[in-house]
Structure formats: structure tokens, C-alpha cells
TORGU-357767 format. One record per residue (C-alpha): z, x, y; residue in three letters. Coordinates in steps of 0.25 Angstrom, whole numbers, padded with zeros to 4 digits, always signed. Layout:
<nunus>
ZXYALA
...
</nunus>
This chain:
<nunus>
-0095-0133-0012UNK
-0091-0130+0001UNK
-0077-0128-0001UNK
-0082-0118-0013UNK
-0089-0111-0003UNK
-0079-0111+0007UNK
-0067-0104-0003UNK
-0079-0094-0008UNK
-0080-0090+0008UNK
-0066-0087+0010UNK
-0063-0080-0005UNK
-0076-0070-0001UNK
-0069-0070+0015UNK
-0056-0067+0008UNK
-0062-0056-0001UNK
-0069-0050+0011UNK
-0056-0047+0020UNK
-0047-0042+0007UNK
-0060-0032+0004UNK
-0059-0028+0020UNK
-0044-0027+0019UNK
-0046-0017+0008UNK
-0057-0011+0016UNK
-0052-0009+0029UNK
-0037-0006+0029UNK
-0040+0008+0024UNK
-0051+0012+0032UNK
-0043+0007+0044UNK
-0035+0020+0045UNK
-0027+0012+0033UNK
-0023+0000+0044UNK
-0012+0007+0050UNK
-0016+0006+0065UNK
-0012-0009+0069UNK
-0026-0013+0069UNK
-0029-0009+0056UNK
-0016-0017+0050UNK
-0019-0028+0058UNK
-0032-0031+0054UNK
-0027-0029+0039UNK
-0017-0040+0042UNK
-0027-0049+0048UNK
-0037-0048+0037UNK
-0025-0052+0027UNK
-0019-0064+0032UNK
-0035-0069+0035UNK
-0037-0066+0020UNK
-0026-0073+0016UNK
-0031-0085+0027UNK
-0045-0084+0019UNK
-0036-0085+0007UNK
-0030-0097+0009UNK
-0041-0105+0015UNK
-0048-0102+0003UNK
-0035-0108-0006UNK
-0036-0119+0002UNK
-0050-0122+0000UNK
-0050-0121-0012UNK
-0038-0131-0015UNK
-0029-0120-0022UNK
-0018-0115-0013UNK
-0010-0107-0025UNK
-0006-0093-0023UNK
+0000-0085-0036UNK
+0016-0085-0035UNK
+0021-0072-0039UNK
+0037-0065-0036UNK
+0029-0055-0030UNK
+0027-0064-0017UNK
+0043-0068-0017UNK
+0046-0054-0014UNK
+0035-0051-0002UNK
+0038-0062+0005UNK
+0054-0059+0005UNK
+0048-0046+0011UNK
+0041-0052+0021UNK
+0053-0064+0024UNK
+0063-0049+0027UNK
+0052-0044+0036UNK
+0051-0056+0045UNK
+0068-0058+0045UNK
+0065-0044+0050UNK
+0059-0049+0063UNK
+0067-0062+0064UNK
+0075-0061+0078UNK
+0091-0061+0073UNK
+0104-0063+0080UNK
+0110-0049+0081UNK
+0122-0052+0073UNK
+0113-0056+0062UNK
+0105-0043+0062UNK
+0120-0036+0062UNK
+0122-0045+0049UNK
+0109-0041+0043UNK
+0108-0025+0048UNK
+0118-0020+0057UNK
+0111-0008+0061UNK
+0100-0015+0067UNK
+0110-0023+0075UNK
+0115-0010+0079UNK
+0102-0004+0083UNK
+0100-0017+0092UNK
+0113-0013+0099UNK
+0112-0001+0101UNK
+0096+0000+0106UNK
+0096-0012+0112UNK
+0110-0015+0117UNK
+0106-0025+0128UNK
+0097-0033+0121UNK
+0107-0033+0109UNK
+0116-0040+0119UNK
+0104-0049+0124UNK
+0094-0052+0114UNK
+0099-0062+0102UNK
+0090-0060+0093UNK
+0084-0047+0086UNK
+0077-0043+0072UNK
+0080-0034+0061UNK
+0069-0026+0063UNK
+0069-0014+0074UNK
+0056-0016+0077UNK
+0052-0031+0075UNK
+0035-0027+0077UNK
+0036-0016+0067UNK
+0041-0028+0057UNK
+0032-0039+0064UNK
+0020-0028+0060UNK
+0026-0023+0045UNK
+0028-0040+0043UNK
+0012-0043+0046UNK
+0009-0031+0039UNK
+0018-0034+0024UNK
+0012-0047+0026UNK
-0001-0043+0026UNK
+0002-0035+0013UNK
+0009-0049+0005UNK
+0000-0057+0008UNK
-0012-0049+0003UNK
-0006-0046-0011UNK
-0003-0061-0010UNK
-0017-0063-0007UNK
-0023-0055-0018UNK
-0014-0061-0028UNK
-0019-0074-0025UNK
-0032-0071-0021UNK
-0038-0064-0032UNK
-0042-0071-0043UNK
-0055-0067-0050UNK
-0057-0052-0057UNK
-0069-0051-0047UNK
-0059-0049-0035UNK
-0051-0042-0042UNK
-0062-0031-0042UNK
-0068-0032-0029UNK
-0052-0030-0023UNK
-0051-0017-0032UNK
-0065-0012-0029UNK
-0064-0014-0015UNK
-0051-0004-0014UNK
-0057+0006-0024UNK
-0070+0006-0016UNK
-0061+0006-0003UNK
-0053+0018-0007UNK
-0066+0023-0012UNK
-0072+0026+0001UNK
-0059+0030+0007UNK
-0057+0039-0002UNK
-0073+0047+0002UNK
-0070+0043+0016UNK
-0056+0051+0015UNK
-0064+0061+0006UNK
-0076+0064+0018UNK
-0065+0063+0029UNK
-0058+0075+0021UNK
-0068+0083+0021UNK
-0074+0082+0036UNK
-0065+0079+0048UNK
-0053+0079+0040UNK
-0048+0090+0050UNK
-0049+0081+0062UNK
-0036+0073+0056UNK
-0044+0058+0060UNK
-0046+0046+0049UNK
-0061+0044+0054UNK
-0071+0053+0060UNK
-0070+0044+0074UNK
-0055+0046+0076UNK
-0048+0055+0085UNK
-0045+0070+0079UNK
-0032+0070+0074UNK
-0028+0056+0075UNK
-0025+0055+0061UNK
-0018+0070+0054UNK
-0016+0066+0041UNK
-0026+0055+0038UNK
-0034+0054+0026UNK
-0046+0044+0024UNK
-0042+0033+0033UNK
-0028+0033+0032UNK
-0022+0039+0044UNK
-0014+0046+0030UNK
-0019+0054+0019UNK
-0006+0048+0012UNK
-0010+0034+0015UNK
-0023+0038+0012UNK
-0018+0042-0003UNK
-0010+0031-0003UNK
-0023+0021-0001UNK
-0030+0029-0013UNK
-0018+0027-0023UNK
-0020+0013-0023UNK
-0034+0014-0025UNK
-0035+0026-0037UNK
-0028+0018-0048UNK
-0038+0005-0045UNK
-0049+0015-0049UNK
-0040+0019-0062UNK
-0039+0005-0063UNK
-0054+0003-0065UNK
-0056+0015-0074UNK
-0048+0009-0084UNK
-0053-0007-0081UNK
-0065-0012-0090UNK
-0077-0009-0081UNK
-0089-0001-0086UNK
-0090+0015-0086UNK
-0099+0015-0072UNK
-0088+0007-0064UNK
-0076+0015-0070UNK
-0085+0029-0065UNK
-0086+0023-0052UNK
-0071+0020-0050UNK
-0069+0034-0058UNK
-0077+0042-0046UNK
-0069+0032-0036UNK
-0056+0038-0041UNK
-0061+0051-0040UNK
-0065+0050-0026UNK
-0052+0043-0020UNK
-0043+0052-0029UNK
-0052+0064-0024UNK
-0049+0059-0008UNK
-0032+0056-0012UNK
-0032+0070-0016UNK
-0040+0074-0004UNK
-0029+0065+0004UNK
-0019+0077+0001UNK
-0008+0067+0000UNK
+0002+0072-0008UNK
+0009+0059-0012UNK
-0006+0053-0015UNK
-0008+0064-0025UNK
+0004+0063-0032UNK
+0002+0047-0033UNK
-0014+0049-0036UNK
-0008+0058-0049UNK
+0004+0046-0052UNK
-0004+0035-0053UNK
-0016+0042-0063UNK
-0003+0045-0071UNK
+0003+0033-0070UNK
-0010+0025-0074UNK
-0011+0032-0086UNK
+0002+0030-0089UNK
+0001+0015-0088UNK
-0012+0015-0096UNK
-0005+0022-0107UNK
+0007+0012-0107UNK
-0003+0000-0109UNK
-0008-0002-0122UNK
-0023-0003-0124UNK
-0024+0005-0113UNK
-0020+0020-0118UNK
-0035+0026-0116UNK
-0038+0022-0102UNK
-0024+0031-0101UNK
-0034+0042-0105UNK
-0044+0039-0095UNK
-0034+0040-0084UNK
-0029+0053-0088UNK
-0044+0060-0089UNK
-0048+0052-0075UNK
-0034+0059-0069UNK
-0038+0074-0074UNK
-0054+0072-0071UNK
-0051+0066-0057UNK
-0039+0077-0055UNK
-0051+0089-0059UNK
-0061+0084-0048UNK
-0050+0083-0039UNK
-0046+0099-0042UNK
-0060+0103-0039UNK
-0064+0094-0025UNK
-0050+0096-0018UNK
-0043+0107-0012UNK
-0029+0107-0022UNK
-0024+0119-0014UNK
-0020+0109-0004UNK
-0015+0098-0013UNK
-0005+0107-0018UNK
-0002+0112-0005UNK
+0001+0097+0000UNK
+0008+0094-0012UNK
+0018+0108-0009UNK
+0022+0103+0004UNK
+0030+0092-0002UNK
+0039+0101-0001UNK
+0040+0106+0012UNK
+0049+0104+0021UNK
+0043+0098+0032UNK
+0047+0081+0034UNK
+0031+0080+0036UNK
+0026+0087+0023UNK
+0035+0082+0015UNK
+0031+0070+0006UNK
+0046+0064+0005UNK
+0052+0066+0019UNK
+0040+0064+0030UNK
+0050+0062+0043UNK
+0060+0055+0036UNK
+0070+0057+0025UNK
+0071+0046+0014UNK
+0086+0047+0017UNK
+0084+0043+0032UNK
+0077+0030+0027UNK
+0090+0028+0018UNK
+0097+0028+0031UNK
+0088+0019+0038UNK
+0091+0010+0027UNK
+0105+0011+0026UNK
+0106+0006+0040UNK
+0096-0005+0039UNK
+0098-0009+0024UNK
+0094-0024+0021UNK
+0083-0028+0029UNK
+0079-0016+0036UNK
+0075-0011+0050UNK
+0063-0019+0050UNK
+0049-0019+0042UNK
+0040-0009+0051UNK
+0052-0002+0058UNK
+0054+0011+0050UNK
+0048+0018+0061UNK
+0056+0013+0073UNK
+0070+0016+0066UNK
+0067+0028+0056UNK
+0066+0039+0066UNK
+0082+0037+0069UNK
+0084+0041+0054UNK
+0075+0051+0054UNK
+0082+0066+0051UNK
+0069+0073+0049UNK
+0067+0081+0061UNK
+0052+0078+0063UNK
+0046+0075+0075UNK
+0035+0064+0071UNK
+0033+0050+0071UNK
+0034+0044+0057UNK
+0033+0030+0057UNK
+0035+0027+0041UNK
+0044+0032+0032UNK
+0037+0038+0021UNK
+0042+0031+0012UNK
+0039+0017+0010UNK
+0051+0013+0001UNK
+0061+0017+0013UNK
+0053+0013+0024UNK
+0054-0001+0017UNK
+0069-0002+0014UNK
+0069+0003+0028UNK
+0061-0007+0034UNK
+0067-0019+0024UNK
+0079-0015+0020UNK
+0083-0017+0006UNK
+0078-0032+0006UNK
+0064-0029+0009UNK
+0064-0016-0002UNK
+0069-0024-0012UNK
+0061-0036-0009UNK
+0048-0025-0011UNK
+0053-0019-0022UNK
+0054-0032-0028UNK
+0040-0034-0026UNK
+0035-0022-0033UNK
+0045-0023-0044UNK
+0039-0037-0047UNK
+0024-0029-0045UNK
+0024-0020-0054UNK
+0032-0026-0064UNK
+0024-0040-0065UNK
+0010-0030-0064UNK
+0014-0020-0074UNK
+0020-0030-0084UNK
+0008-0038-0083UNK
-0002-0027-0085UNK
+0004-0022-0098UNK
-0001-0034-0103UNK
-0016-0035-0098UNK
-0027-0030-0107UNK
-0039-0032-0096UNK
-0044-0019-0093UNK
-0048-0024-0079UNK
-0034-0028-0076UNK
-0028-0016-0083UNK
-0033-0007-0076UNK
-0035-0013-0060UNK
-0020-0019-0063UNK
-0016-0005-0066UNK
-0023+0000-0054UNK
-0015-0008-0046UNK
-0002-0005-0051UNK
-0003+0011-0051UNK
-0009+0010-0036UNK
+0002+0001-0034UNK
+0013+0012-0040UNK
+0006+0022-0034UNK
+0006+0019-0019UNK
+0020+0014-0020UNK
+0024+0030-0027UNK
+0017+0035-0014UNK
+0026+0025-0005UNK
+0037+0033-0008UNK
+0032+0045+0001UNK
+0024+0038+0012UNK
+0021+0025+0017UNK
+0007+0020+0012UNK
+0011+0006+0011UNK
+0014+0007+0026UNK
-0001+0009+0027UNK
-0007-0005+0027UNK
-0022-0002+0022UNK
-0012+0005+0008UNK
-0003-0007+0010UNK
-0013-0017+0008UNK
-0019-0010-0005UNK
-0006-0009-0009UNK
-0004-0025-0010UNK
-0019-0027-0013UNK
-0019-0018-0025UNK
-0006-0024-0028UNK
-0009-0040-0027UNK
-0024-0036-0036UNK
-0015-0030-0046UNK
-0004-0041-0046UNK
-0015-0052-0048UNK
-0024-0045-0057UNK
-0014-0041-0069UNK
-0012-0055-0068UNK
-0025-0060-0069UNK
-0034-0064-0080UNK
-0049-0063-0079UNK
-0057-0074-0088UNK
-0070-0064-0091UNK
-0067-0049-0093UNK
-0078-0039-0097UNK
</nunus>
């Protein structure tokens, strides 16, 4: 009886610090500062402590063996090599440029010193190490973690109703001290231009409310009750209402991509051809409201700078040129400069002639092979090949309108926020990082899930 009690205590501790971490990361001004990210990173690994004391407990130390793990921990075995202190002659086997950059910046020391690490800047990679771990080890957590159809609805709820009230947060911020360019009403004017909600971002900001809109879809066409499904409905509308209000451009574009894509999906999968319809008159009604409560003069006039000429406006080359990227990796092509180190390298590269600090490279695709090298891509790639196609091929077959519609959710947030990498960096943002892996292990386990009672 005791020992019943004591693994009931940690599961509800254990639900209580993945419900914070969903909680906290985005209000946080999205965990960028180090405190923020540290505390994320602190709350994982005790979460996964709670995790396995509870396993031990209760006499059941299994976890779920899937390929998906192979890959990420590969990833995390090239980061570390990245921070192993090497001979110099070995480096010059591995990555001859770097070997070269030691010579050249650090002539003495080169002559000196025996041992150095492939990455230019060893606490950039010590700090994108702790962080990438953090990420692995909650999508394995959730995979193993979650079990009942219970959690799997609390976890769900908790985002939507998260993103809920970030949305009319973001929503009242617009419309009063928007002008003073601060994230709350107690920062300093001007400390934060571009924010949006609490994101430092109004991209990141978007981004956050791409993962979130297709878990409300997901409901719409789940098997709960009208009055539920009107709940989710009016949530959709108010966080799709706050993306638009965002004025993000690739937030937008995604927003209209994954209604579409959804219905496409849903039109595709038999049985499943009317909820298709339901999309479709969900996308025009929420699109109307939209038209009459914002200003769509300014919308359009976002979307026109595209294509100006200016570095800054435009959506494909903010400070740096995908061809300059290309160049970083030609010259650090198998395991990269070093996970975290885009920004001590980059602006050598750089031909934009803008006089501004940009520490990412817009891009998370070629900030990665950058980063990693080819090794690290791959490896990655792998891992959301195996995704998708183990998800996708998985759902086709369900019939559980529950797991239908929240698995669906998952894929097309999943889709969506991926589409957006390729013009920003939202997975560089750890409170959208950790959604992103959340939202993908809850997908992962639930298409694989059967639940004995279904209403």
C-alpha cells in the first residue's frame, strides 16, 4: 500500500513539472535568456529523475525501443566528439580548416597547447549539448511516460489552454502599449522592437501558435460533444485572430498551409471525407471574422515587402545569404564548426553589407549542416524521415476518432513549424523547441496507442 502510494506521488509530481514546463517556457519571454533555459533544463532532467524513481518503484524499469532513439542519440555522441580535446594532427585529419584557423588566430598556442576541439567555441556547443538533451530526453519521456487516454488529454488541454491565453495576452498587449516595443508592462521601453505576446519575436511568437492551431482542428474532428468542440472552435479563433495580429508573414502563410493541408489529409483517409468539409467552412468562417476585426491594409503591406530590397525585410535573406552558409559548409563539411558556433564564425562569410548583430542564420536547415556538418544533418533527417513515415503510415490505419484527429493535430503542427524553419529559426527558441518534441512524442505514442473503453 505504501509503495502504491509512493509511485501515485511521483506520477502526480511528475505530471505537475511537464504541465509547468508547458506553462512556463512561453511566458518566460519564450526561455531565451539563460535563466529561462536553464530552469527549462533543470525541470526536465528532475522530471525524468521523478520518472525513473517512480519505474523503480514500481518493479518495471522498461522503456519503449523505437529506431527514433538510434538516431538522437548518434546526434548527441557527434556533439560531445565536438567538445573532446584532440591532438591537432587529428583535427587536421577530420577538418583541415579548423586546424588552420588554430594556426592562424592562435599561432602560439597551436605550437604549445596539444590538445584542441573541433568546435570554435567549446561553451556555445557545451550550452547547445545541455540544451539538445533536454529536448531527446522529453520526447523520450513522453513516449514512455504516457500511457492512459486521460494524460493524453490533460498534455493537449494544457498547450491549447496555454496558447489560449497567450494568444489574449498578445491580443490586449496589441492594442495598449504596443508602441512602447517591451514584452510586459513592467520592462524597460524599447527593450524588445519586434516582440509579440511574450516572445521577444512576433515570428517566434507565430511559430508557438502553429503548433498549437492544428491540436484545436484536431479536437474539432475528435468524438467529443458539441459544447466542447464550440469551446476549441472560439480557441481557434482567438489564437488564429492573435497569429494574424502577429503580422508575421511566414506565420500567416503556414496558418493558411496547414488548414489546407488538413483537409487534404482528411479527404485522403477514408471514412473521414465529411470532417474534410467541416475544415473547409471552419477555414472561410474564421478567415471572414478575421477580415472584419483586423487591419488587412497592413497585411498586405507586410506581405509586399517580401520583396524589397533591403537584407532586413526580406523574408529569405535576413543578414545572410543561403549562399554564404553553403560556403561555411564547404569549408567545414563533415562535423561542422561546432553545435551553438554559428555566430562566432558566420559573420566572416557574411557579403550582406548590414551593420547588425545576427546571431542565427534564419534558417534552421543551414544553421544545422553549419553547426554538424553533414553527419549531424543526416543523422536529423533520418529522424524525421522515420517520423513521419512510421506516424503517417500508422494513422492511415486507425479508425478512433480521438486518435485521428489529436494524431493529425500533431503531424500537421509538426509539418507546419518545420515549413516555417526554412525562413527563421524557431526551433532555436527553446520554449517552441520543447513543444515541438512534446507535440511530437504525444503524437508518436498515441497513433500507437489502443484505449480499452472509447465513447
Amino acid at each position: 500500500m505504501f509503495r502504491l502510494d509512493t509511485v501515485s506521488f511521483f506520477s502526480y509530481l511528475a505530471d505537475f513539472f511537464l504541465i509547468f514546463l508547458i506553462i512556463f517556457t512561453p511566458f518566460f519571454y519564450g526561455s531565451v535568456t539563460a535563466v529561462g533555459y536553464i530552469f527549462m533544463e533543470s525541470f526536465i532532467f528532475l522530471f525524468f529523475t521523478l520518472w525513473l524513481i517512480k519505474m523503480i518503484l514500481g518493479g518495471n524499469l522498461l522503456f519503449l525501443k523505437t529506431n527514433l532513439l538510434i538516431t538522437l542519440i548518434l546526434f548527441v555522441f557527434l556533439v560531445i566528439i565536438q567538445i573532446i580535446p584532440l591532438p591537432l594532427k587529428i583535427i587536421e585529419f577530420i577538418s583541415p580548416k579548423i586546424a588552420h584557423i588554430y594556426r592562424e588566430l592562435l599561432p602560439l598556442k597551436s605550437k604549445v597547447l596539444p590538445f584542441f576541439t573541433l568546435s570554435i567555441c567549446v561553451n556555445s556547443t557545451i550550452d547547445f549539448l545541455f540544451k539538445i538533451l533536454s529536448y531527446f530526453l522529453i520526447f523520450f519521456l513522453i513516449i514512455n511516460y504516457i500511457q492512459k487516454k486521460e494524460q493524453f488529454q490533460i498534455l493537449f488541454n494544457a498547450i491549447i489552454i496555454c496558447g489560449f491565453i497567450i494568444s489574449i495576452f498578445a491580443i490586449i498587449q496589441n492594442f495598449t502599449y504596443a508602441n512602447l516595443d517591451k514584452v510586459y508592462w513592467f520592462d524597460i521601453n524599447g527593450s524588445a522592437p519586434s516582440c509579440f505576446g511574450p516572445f521577444v519575436n512576433r515570428n517566434h511568437f507565430a511559430g508557438y501558435m502553429e503548433m498549437v492551431i492544428p491540436l484545436c482542428l484536431g479536437y474539432l474532428i475528435s468524438d467529443i460533444d458539441i459544447k466542447r468542440k464550440t469551446l476549441y472552435g472560439m480557441s481557434l479563433f482567438v489564437i488564429s485572430l492573435s497569429l494574424f495580429l502577429s503580422l508575421s508573414r511566414a506565420g500567416m502563410v503556414i496558418y493558411l498551409l496547414e488548414l489546407l493541408s488538413m483537409i487534404i489529409f482528411l479527404w485522403i483517409k477514408k471514412r473521414f471525407e465529411e470532417q474534410s468539409i467541416i475544415m473547409w467552412l471552419s477555414f472561410l468562417f474564421i478567415l471572414v471574422f478575421i477580415f472584419f476585426l483586423t487591419d488587412f491594409k497592413v497585411i498586405f503591406e507586410r506581405f509586399f515587402s517580401i520583396f524589397e530590397a533591403s537584407p532586413k525585410e526580406s523574408i529569405f535573406e535576413r543578414g545572410y545569404r543561403w549562399q554564404d552558409m553553403f560556403k561555411i559548409w564547404y569549408d567545414f563539411p563533415f562535423l561542422g564548426i561546432g553545435g551553438g558556433a554559428f555566430s562566432s564564425i558566420a559573420p566572416l562569410y557574411k557579403r550582406v553589407n548590414l551593420q547588425m548583430t545576427i546571431v542565427h542564420a534564419h534558417n534552421d536547415y543551414l544553421e544545422l549542416l553549419v553547426e554538424t556538418g553533414i553527419f549531424g544533418f543526416l543523422l536529423l533527417s533520418l529522424f524525421f524521415y522515420l517520423y513521419f513515415s512510421q506516424v503517417i503510415k500508422m494513422w492511415m490505419k486507425r479508425h478512433d476518432r480521438f486518435v485521428v484527429g489529436l494524431v493529425l493535430g500533431g503531424i500537421i503542427s509538426n509539418l507546419g513549424i518545420l515549413i516555417h524553419s526554412w525562413v527563421d529559426f524557431n526551433l532555436r527558441i527553446p520554449a517552441n523547441a520543447l513543444l515541438f518534441f512534446i507535440i511530437s512524442g504525444l503524437t508518436y505514442k498515441l497513433v500507437f496507442s489502443i484505449f480499452k473503453f472509447n465513447k
